[in-house]
C-alpha positions as CSV (number, residue, x, y, z in Angstrom):
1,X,-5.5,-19.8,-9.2
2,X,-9.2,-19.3,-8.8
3,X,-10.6,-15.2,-9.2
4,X,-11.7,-15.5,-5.4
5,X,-8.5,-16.3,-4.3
6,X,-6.6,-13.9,-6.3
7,X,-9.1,-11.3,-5.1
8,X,-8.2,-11.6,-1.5
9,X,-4.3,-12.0,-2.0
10,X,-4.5,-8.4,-4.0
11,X,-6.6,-7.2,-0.7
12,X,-4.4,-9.1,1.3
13,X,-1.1,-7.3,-0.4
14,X,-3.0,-3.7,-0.2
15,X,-2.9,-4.6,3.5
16,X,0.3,-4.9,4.3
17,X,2.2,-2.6,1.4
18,X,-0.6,0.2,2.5
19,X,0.7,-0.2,5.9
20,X,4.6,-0.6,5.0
21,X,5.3,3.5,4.6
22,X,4.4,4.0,8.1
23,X,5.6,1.0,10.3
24,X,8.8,0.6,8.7
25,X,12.0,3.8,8.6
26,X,13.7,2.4,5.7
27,X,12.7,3.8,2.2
28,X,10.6,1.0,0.4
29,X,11.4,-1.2,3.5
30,X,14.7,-2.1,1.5
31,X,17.2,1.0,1.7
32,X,18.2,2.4,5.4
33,X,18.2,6.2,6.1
34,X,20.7,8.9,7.6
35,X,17.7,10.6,8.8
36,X,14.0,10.3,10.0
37,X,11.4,9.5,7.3
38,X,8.8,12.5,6.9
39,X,5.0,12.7,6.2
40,X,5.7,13.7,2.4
41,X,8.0,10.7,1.7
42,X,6.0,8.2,3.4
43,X,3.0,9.4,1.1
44,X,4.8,9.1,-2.2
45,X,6.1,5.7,-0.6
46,X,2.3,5.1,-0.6
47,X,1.5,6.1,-3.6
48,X,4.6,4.0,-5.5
49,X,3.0,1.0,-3.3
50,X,-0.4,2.0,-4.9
51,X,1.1,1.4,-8.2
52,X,3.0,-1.8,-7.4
53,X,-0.1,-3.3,-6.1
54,X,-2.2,-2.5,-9.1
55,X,0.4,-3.6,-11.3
56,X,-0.1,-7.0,-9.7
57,X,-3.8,-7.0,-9.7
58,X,-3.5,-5.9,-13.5
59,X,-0.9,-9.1,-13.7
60,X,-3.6,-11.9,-12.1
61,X,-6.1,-10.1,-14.4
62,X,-4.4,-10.4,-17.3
63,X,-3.3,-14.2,-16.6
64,X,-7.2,-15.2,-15.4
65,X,-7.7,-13.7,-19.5
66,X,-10.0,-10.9,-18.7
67,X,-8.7,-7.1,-18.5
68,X,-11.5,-4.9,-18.4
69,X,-11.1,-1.2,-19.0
70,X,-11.1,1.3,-16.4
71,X,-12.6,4.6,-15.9
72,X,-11.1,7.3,-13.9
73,X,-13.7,6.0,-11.1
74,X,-11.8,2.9,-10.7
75,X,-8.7,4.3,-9.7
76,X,-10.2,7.7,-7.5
77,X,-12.2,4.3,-5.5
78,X,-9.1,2.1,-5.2
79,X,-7.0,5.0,-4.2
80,X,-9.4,5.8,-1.6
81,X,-9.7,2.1,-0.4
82,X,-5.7,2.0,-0.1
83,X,-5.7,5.0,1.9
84,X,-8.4,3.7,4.0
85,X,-6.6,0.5,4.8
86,X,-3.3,2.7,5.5
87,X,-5.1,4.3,8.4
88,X,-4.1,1.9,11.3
89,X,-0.2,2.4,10.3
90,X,-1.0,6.2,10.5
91,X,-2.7,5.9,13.8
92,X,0.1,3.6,14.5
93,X,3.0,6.2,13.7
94,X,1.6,9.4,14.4
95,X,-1.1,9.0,16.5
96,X,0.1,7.1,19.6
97,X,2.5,7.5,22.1
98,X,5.6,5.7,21.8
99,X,7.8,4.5,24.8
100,X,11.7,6.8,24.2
101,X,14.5,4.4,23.9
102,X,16.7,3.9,26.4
């Protein structure tokens, strides 16, 4: 797998697992609730997607045979990029109206 490649399937991933708290009511999208999903469990959902992610990004660095060290920069910036591209599953969940059930 070429580094450009794996670079957009790690953005890619971000993408949807940034966006997976908010659009989905089950816990990690696998285990169903008794009740409604909150704003505090959907951010540590986030944050345990954060890690998941990076793990995988750490994975395709490690088999492309370059792992560079990291600075506390590199995670405050990648955090802030995954929150940024969780933003249209917040608009999406607490920001518009949604049509009751009937």
């Amino acid at each position: 797998m070429s580094q450009t490649l794996a670079v957009w399937l790690v953005l890619l991933l971000a993408l949807v697992a940034a966006n997976l708290p908010f659009v989905s009511q089950r816990l990690m999208a696998v285990l169903l609730l008794n009740s409604p999903k909150g704003l505090g469990l959907r951010l540590a959902e986030l944050l345990v997607f954060y890690l998941l992610v990076g793990g995988f990004g750490l994975v395709l660095e490690w088999r492309a045979g370059q792992i560079a060290p990291q600075g506390w920069e590199f995670y405050a910036i990648s955090l802030a990029l995954f929150l940024t591209l969780s933003f249209p599953g917040f608009i999406y969940r607490y920001l518009l109206k949604h049509q009751p059930s009937e």
